[in-house]
C-alpha positions as CSV (number, residue, x, y, z in Angstrom):
1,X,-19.4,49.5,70.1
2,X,-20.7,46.5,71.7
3,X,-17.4,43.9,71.4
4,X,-19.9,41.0,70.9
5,X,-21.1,42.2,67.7
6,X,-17.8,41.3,66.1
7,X,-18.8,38.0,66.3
8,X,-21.8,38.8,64.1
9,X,-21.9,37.9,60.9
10,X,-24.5,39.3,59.2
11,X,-24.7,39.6,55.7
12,X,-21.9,37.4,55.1
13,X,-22.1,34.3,53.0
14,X,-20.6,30.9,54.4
15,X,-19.4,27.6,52.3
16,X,-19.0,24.9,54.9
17,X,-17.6,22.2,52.8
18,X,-18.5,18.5,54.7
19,X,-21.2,20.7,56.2
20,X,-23.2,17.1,56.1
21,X,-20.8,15.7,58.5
22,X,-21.3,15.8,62.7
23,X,-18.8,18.5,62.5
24,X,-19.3,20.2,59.5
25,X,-23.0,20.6,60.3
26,X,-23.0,22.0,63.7
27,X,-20.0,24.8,62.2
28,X,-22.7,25.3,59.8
29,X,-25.5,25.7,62.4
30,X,-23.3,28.1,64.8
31,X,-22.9,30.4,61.5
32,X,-26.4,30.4,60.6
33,X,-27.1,31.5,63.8
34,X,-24.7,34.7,64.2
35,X,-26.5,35.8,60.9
36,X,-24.6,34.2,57.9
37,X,-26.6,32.5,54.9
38,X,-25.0,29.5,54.4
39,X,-23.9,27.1,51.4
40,X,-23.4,23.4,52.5
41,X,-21.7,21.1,50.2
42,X,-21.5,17.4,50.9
43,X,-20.9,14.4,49.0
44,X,-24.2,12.5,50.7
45,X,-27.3,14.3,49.2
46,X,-29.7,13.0,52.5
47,X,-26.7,14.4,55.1
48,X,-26.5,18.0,53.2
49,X,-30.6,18.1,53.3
50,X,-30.6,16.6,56.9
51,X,-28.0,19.4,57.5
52,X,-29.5,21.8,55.9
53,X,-33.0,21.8,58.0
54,X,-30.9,22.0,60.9
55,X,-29.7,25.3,60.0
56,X,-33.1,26.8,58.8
57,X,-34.6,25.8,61.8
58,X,-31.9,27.6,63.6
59,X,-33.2,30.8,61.5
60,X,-30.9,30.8,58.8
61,X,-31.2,30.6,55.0
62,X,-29.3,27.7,53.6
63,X,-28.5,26.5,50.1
64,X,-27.4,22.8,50.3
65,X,-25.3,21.1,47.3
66,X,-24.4,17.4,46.2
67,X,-21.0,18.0,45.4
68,X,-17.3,16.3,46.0
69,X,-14.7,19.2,46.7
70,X,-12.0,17.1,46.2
71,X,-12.5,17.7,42.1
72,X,-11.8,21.1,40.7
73,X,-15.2,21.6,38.6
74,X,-17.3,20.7,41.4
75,X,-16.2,23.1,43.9
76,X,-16.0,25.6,41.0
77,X,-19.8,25.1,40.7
78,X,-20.4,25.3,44.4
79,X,-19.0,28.8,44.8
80,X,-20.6,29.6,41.5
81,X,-23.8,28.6,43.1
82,X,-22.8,30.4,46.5
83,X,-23.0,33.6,44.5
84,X,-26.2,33.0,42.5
85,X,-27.6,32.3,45.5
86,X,-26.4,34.8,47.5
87,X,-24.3,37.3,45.7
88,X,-21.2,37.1,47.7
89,X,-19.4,34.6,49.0
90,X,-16.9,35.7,52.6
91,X,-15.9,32.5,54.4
92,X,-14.8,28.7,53.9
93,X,-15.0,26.2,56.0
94,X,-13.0,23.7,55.4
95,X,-14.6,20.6,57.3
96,X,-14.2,17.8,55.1
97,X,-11.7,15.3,56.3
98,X,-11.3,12.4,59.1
99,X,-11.1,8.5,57.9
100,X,-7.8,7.5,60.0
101,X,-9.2,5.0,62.0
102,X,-10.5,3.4,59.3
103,X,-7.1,2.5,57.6
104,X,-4.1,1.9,59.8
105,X,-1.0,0.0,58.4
106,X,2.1,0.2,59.9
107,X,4.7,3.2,58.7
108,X,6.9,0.4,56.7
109,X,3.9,-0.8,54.7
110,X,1.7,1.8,54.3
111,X,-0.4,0.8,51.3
112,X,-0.8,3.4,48.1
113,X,-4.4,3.3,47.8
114,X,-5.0,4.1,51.4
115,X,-2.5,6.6,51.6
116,X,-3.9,8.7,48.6
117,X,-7.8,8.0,50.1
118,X,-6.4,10.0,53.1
119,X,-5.0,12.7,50.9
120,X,-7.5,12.9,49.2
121,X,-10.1,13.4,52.0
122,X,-8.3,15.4,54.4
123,X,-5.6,17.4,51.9
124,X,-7.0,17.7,48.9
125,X,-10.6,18.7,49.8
126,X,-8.9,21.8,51.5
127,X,-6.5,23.0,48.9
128,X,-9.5,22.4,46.1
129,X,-12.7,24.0,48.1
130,X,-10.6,27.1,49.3
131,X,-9.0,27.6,45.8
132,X,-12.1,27.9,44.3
133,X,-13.4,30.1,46.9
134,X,-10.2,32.4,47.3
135,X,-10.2,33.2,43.7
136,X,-14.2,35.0,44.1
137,X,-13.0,36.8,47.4
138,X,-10.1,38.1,45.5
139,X,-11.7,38.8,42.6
140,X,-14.7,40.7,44.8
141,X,-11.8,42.7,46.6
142,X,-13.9,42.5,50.1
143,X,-11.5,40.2,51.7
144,X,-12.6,37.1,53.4
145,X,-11.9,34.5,56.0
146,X,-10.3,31.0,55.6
147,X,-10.6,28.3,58.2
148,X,-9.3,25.0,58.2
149,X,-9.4,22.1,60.2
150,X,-6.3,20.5,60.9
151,X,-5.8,18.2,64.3
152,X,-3.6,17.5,67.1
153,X,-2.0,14.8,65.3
154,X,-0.5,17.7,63.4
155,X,1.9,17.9,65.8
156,X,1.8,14.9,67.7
157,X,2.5,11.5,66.6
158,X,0.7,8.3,67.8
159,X,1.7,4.4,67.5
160,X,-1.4,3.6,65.7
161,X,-0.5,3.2,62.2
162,X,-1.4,7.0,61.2
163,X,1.1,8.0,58.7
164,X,-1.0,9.3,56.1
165,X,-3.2,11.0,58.5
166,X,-1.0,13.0,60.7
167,X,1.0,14.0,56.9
168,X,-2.1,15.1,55.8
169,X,-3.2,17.1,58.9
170,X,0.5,18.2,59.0
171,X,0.0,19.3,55.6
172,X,-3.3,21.3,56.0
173,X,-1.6,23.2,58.9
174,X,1.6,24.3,56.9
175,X,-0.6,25.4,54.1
176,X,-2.5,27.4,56.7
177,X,0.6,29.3,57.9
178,X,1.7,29.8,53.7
179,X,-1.9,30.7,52.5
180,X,-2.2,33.4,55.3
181,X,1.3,34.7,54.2
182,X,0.0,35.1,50.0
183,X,-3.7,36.4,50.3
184,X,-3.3,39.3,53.4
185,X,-2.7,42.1,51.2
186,X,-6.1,40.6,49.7
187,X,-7.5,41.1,53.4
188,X,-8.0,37.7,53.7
189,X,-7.1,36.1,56.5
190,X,-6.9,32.1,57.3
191,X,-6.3,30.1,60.4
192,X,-7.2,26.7,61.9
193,X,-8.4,24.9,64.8
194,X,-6.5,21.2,65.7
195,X,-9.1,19.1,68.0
196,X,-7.9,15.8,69.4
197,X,-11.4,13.2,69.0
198,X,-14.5,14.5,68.7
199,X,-17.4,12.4,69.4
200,X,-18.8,11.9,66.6
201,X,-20.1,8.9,64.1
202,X,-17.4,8.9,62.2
203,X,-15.2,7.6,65.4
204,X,-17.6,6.0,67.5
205,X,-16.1,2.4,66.8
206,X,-13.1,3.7,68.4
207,X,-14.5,5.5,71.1
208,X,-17.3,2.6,71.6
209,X,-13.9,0.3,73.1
210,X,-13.7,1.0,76.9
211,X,-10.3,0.5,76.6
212,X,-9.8,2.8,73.8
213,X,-11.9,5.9,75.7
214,X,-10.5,5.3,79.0
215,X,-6.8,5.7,77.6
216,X,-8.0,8.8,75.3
217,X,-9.6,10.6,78.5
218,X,-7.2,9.6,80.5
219,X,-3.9,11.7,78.8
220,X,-6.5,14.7,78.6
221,X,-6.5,17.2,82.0
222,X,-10.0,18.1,81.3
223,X,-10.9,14.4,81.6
224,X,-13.3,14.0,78.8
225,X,-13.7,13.7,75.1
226,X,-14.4,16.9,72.9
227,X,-17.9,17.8,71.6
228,X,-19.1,19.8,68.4
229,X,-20.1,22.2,70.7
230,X,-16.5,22.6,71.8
231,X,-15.4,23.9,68.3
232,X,-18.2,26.5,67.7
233,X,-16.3,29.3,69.6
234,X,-13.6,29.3,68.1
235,X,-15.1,28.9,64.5
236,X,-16.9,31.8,65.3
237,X,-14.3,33.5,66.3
238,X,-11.7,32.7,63.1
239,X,-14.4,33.6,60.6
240,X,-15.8,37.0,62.3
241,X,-14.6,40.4,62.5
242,X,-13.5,39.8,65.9
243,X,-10.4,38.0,64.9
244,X,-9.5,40.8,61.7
245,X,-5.8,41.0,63.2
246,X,-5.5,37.2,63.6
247,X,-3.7,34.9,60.8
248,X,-1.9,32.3,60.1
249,X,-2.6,30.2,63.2
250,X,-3.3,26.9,64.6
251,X,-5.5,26.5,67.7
252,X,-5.4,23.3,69.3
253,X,-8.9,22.1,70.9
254,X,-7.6,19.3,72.9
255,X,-8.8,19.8,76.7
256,X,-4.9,20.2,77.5
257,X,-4.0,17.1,75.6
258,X,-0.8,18.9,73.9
259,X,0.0,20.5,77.3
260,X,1.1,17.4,78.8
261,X,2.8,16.0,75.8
């Protein structure tokens, strides 16, 4: 057997929640392209259909959905639709998430409203999404593949006002090691990946300071900041048949930023 062809995913079917995000999208263009049709849910109906053509010009067939995973009903109808579509439904990506930069208070006076807004986005959208979609793999009996997307600030803390974020990314990470633990003997299988920034819109304003960049690239041995394209491999990896005997883990896509720390 040729070992790449665990990597193919052919005739699977893909959710990619916040596949209208930087992120989310290009997971749900590297999927697309090893063969998988794809669902794409995202809160922003122009980034899903922006999304969306990116992966049917990459070859694949694509059902995009207006739809906020954080609330039960709506990601009950996006697996629902998952399966109309497509009939089956074998992987979640769970690529929702991010919004630290955008509200950091100091640990002592962490505001409510901006700590639940971070739960909500980064926590919330991952227990919600891969409820909904565990509960049609189970219920198929063909096993399936979770991924989530926690970060290194999982494990590492930073003296930037991030409670609620590295909680939340904490959070996701625990519940990766737990979830893999309850659905094996369903065959199902879940894992995550933990990058350190990513250049991507949603952090530019950080990485747009000199001073800001030059400190980030500067603690990392590879000596720059991750790209989407950085994640793909592993993504691919996590959701294919190539990684059946793997569960329950956390890989860390930091350019050897957690090496030195």
């Amino acid at each position: 057997m040729d070992p790449l062809s665990t990597f193919r995913l052919d005739g699977r079917t893909a959710l990619v929640s916040g596949g209208g995000g930087a992120i989310g999208s290009a997971i749900a263009v590297a999927l697309g392209g090893a063969g998988a049709g794809i669902v794409l849910a995202s809160r922003t109906p122009d980034h899903a259909r922006a999304a969306a053509e990116r992966v049917t010009a990459a070859g694949a067939e694509c059902l995009a959905i207006a739809a906020d995973v954080t609330a039960e009903a709506e990601a009950e109808r996006v697996v629902s639709a998952a399966i109309e579509r497509f009939g089956r439904l074998d992987i979640v990506v769970n690529a929702v998430g991010g919004g630290a930069g955008k509200v950091l208070f100091a640990a002592q006076e962490y505001p409510r409203d901006a700590w639940d807004w971070i739960m909500e986005l980064n926590l919330r959208s991952t227990l919600v999404a891969t409820q909904a979609a565990v509960r049609e793999m189970i219920r198929a009996g063909h096993g399936g593949r979770v991924l989530n997307i926690s970060s290194v600030r999982a494990q590492l803390g930073i003296a930037a006002g991030y409670s609620a974020y590295v909680a939340a990314k904490g959070a996701v990470s625990s519940l990766t090691r737990q979830w893999a633990t309850e659905w094996a003997p369903h065959g199902i299988t879940v894992n995550a990946i933990a990058p350190t920034f990513v250049d991507t819109p949603q952090v530019a304003m950080l990485l747009d300071d000199p001073a800001f960049r030059a400190g980030l690239v500067g603690r990392i041995p590879l000596g720059r900041v991750g790209e989407t394209d950085d994640l793909v491999g592993a993504v691919l990896f996590f959701t294919s048949a190539a990684s059946s005997f793997v569960t329950g883990q956390i890989l860390t896509i930091d350019g050897g930023l957690t090496a030195t720390q």
